[in-house]
N, C-alpha and C positions, 0 to 999 in steps of 0.2 A: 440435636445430639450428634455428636462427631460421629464420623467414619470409622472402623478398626481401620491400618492400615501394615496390611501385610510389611511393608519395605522397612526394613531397620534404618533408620535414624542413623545421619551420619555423625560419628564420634570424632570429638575434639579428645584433645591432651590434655590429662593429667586433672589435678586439682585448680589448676590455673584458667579452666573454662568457665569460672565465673566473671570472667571478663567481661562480657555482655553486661555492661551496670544498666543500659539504659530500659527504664520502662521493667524491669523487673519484680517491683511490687509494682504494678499500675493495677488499681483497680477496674478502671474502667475499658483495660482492652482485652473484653475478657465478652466472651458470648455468652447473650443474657440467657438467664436459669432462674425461675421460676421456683424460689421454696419460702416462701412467705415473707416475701417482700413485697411492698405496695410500687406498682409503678411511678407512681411520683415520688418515690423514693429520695435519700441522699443521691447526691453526683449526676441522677439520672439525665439533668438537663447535660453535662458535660459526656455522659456516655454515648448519648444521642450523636455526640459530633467526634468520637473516639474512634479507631481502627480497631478491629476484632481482631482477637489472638487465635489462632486457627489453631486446635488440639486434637495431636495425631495421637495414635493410640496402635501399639507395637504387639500383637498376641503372641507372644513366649509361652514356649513350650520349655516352662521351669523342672530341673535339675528335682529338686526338693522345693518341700512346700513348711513341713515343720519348723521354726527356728528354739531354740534349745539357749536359755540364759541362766547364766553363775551369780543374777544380781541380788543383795542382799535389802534392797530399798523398792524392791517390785513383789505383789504380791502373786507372781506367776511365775513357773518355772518355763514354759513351751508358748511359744504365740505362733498366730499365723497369719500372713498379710495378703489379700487378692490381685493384690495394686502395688505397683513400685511407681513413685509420685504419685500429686495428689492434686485435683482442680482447684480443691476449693482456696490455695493461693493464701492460708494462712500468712503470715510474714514471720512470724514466731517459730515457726514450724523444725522441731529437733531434728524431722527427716530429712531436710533438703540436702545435707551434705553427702547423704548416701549416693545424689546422684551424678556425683564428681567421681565415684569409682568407676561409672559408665562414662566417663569422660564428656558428660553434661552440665549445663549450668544447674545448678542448685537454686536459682532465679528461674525466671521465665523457662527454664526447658523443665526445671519440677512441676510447674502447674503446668507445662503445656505438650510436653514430648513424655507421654507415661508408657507404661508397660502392662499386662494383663496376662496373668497366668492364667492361659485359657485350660492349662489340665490340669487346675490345682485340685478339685474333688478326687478324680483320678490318681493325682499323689495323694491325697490322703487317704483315700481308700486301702492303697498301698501299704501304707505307714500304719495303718491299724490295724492291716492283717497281719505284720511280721512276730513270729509266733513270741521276740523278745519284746513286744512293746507293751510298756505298762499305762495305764489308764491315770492322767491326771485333767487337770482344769487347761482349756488351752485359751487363752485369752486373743479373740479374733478383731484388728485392724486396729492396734496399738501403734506401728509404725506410720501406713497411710491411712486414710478412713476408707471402712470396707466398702462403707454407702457412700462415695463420690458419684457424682452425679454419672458417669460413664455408665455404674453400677446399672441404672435405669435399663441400659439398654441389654446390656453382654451377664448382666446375669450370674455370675461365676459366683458371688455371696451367696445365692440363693443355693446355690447347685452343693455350695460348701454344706448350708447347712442341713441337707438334705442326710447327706453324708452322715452327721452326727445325728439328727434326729433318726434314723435307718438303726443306728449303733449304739445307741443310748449311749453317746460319749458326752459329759459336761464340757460346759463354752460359758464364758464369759463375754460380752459386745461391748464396744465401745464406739461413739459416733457423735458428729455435729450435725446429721441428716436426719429428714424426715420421712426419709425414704426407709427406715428401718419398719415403720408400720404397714411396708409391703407383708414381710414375713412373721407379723404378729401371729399367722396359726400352727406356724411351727416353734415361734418362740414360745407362745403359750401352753400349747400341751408340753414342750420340754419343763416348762417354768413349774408347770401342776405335778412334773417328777421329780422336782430340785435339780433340775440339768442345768437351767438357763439363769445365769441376771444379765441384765446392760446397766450401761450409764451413759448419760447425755453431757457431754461438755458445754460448760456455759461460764465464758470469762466474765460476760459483762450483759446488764439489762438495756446498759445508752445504745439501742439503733444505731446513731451515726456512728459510735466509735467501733463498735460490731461490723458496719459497711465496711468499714477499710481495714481493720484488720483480720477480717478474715471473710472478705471481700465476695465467696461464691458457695458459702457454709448457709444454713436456715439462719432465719433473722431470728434474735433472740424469745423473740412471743413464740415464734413454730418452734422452738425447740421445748419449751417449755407444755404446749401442747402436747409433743411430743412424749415427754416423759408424761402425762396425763393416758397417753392412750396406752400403755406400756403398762402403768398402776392398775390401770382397769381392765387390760387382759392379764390380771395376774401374774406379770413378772416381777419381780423384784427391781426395782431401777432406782438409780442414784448418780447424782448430780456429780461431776469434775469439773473444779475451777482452776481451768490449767493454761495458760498461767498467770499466776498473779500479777502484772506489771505495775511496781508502784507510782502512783501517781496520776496512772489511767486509769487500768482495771479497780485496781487494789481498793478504791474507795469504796467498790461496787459490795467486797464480799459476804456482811451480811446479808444485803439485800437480795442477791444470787442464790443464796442458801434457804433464805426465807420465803421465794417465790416460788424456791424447786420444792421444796414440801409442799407448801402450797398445792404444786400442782399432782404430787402424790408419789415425790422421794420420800425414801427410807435410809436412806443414807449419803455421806460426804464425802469428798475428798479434795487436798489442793497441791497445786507445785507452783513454785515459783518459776518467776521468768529465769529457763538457760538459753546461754547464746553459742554453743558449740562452730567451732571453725568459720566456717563459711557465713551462719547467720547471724553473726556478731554485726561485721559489714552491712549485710541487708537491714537489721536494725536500726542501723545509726543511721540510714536514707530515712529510712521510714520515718521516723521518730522528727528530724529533719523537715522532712515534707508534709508532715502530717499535725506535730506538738511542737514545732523550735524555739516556745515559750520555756517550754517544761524539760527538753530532751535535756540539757547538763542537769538536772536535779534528779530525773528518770534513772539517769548513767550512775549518777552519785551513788543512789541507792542501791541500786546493782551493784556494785563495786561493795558497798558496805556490807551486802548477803555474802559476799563471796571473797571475804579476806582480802578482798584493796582490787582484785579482778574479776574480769566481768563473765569467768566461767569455771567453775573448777570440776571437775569430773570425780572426785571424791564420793563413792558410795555416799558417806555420813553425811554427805553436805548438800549435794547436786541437787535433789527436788524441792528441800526448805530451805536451804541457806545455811545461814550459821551469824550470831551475833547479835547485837538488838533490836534492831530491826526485822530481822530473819525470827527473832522471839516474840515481837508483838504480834506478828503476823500468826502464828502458830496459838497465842492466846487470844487473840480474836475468832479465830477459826471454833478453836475448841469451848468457847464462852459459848457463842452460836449454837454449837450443835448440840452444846447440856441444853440450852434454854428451847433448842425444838424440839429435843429429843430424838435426834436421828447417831445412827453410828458412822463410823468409819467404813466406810465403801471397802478397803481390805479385806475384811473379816468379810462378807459376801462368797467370798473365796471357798471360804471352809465348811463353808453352808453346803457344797454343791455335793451330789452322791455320783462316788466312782463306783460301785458295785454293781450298777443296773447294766454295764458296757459287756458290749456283746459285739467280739470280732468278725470282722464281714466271713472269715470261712466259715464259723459258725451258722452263722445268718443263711449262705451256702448251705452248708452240709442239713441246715433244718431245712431248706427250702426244698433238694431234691430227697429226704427222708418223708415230708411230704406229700410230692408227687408219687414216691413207690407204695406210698399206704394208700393213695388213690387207685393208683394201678392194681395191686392187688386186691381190691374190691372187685373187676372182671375177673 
């Protein structure tokens, strides 16, 4: 497990620091992580002779921690993220261009140069004593995943959820890590209040095509597990097929939907492939290096969800698309989930109870009201 490393990262300029093209999806130069992958895995003979990506890790001492969104296509108004970049080296991944505002590559410095808001509890402690804040669903590690593997070490998820479970605030989880069944005993007794659901992201059941693209995530059998152990402590969990790429993932979706019940979802959800700014480019490598059978038919299709381009940020359009294709996908999905009978992972949302939340001065003023009825027993 890397180092924290106190020294700030030296910043390049601008949006133009994705320059660095080479070796920026490489799967294999990437320190091996153990989440249910067999060592003889794909590539492994080529990783064996690969250069390690060495992943430093910056602890920020963050401004705020809440983030506050106007979107009409998310079923969350407040999220909040432990982690700015992410190890697990997705290539799809919608966050990577955030980190071109820190004047980093959105490639290799996303998987490899991250940040850790070491006093994110701390702000949120904060944020939920101020006598104006009102109590909703706050949906935890939608931007980076909260369980990245760093998570193992530095802890700051855990320390979050402390924080809510203390407060009886509702949370939502989202993740491709196995590592979420560290905190099954505070997701469970929040889940036995209706505080808690998660959901497990799972594009694809193919192993190999799972290696590479999302190269240092659980292999799709642990994820699956995963949401197994999650049904059996009682929380509510459901599956994310995000994103659909057609022609890779895309063949996978009922089979994805079918296994995650299987394993003891309760509900669905999907997006399609976006390619915002910067991961347009990394796509087209990838695709390139990995499908150049498929990659012009892949692009086709993309361009067909999204009105002739390969990304539109259009509330109405950005997660399904829009068109025929962007419609058969939306009738497969929803055929699937009459015939398993699971819902819409959304509605999960509405489930959760805000009325049990109790502000940390509160929690305060009980705790020393307490002690003086102790005291006054001498």
């Amino acid at each position: 497990m890397p180092e924290p490393d106190q020294k700030p990262v030296a910043f390049l300029k601008g949006r133009g620091a994705v320059s660095n093209m080479q070796g920026r999806f490489e799967v294999d130069a990437r320190e091996a992580f153990d989440d249910g992958w067999s060592p003889t895995g794909p590539n492994d003979d080529q990783a064996e002779q690969a250069p390690r990506l060495k992943t430093t890790v910056v602890m920020e001492q963050a401004k705020s921690i809440l983030t506050r969104n106007a979107s009409p296509d998310v079923p969350f108004n407040v999220s909040l993220n432990p982690y700015r970049g992410c190890e697990h080296g997705c290539v799809y991944c919608f966050a990577r261009p955030s980190h071109s505002y820190l004047g980093l590559s959105p490639g290799l410095d996303f998987e490899s140069k991250l940040y850790a808001k070491a006093n994110a509890a701390d702000l949120l402690r904060q944020a939920l004593a101020k006598p104006s804040y009102v109590a909703e669903p706050i949906a935890i590690g939608v931007n980076t995943d909260a369980y990245q593997p760093v998570e193992r070490k530095l802890g700051i998820t855990r320390q979050v959820l402390q924080v809510l479970h203390e407060t009886r605030h509702p949370f939502a989880m989202i993740t491709k890590s196995s590592l979420i069944e560290r905190d099954l005993d505070l997701l469970s007794e929040m889940a036995a209040r209706r505080q808690a659901v998660a959901a497990v992201t799972i594009t694809t059941l193919d192993p190999a095509i799972a290696r590479v693209l999302e190269p240092r995530a659980a292999s799709p059998e642990r994820r699956l597990r995963t949401i197994r152990a999650l049904a059996d402590a009682g929380i509510p969990v459901g599956v994310s097929i995000a994103p659909v790429i057609p022609f890779i993932t895309e063949p996978d979706l009922e089979r994805v939907m079918a296994a995650a019940v299987d394993a003891g979802a309760h509900s669905a959800s999907y997006i399609v492939l976006r390619l915002p700014w910067e991961v347009s480019p990394l796509f087209h490598e990838w695709l390139q290096a990995h499908f150049p059978d498929r990659a012009q038919r892949v692009m086709n299709r993309v361009r067909d969800m999204r009105g002739g381009k390969e990304y539109d940020a259009d509330f109405a359009h950005r997660m399904h698309g829009e068109g025929l294709w962007a419609d058969l996908i939306r009738q497969r999905f929803e055929k699937a989930a009459a015939r398993l009978g699971i819902a819409n992972r959304a509605r999960n949302f509405a489930g959760l109870d805000l009325g049990q939340f109790k502000p940390p001065q509160a929690l305060e003023r009980r705790g020393r009201a307490t002690a003086k009825s102790q005291l006054d027993l001498f």
